[in-house]
N, C-alpha and C positions, 0 to 999 in steps of 0.2 A: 528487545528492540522496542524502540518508541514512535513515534507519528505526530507531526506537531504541523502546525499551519505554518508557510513558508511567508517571513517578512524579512525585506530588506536582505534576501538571498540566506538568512537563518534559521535558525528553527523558533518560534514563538508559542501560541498556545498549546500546548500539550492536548491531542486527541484521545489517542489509543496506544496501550503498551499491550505485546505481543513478547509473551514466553515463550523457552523453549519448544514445548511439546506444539505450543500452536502454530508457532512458527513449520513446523516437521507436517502439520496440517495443510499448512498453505502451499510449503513446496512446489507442489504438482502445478498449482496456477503460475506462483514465482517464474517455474523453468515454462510452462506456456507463455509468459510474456517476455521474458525474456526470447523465445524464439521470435515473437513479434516485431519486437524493437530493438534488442540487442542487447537490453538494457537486466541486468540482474539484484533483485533485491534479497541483500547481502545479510545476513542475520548480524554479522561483525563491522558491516561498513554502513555508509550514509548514501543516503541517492536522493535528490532532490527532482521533483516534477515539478517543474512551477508553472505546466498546465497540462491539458490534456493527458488526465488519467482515462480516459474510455477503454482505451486498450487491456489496462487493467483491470477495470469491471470485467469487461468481454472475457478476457483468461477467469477471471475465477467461477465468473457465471458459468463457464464450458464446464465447470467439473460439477455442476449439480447443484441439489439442495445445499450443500454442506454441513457445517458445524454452525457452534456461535460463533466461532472468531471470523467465518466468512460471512456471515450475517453482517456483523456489527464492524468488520472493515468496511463492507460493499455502503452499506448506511455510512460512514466516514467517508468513502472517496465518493460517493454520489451528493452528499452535500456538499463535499468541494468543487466540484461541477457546476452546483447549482449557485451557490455563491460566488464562483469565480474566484478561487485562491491557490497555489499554490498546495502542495506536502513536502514535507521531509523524513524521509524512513532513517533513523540515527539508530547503531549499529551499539551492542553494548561492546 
């Protein structure tokens, strides 16, 4: 799975790619946000946020310290907050 900045409803810069195993990592937050919003980030499909990822932080912060791949998403979706853009989670 990849992460790219959302332009023109697309995917554009390439952020962060997220493997299997890290993916199995993130899970736990995935299925917290998805009970928040509905919304499920799919390791085989695409989901586009073209704002307001908070929600998202909020689920993965719930689960702790973590790993590096919650580190360096949380620094990924907290600077798209901060710039004000878009994400697109693209599904291998």
């Amino acid at each position: 799975m990849d992460i790219h900045k959302l332009k023109n409803g697309r995917a554009d810069v390439h952020l962060l790619s997220i493997n299997d195993s890290e993916y199995s990592e993130l899970l736990p937050a995935f299925e917290r946000y998805q009970s928040k919003t509905g919304y499920f980030i799919d390791q085989y499909g695409d989901l586009k946020l073209s704002s307001g990822v908070q929600p998202l932080i909020e689920s993965i912060e719930a689960g702790g310290a973590g790993t590096k791949i919650h580190v360096t998403l949380l620094q990924v979706l907290k600077e798209s907050e901060v710039a004000d853009y878009g994400i697109i989670f693209v599904g291998d």
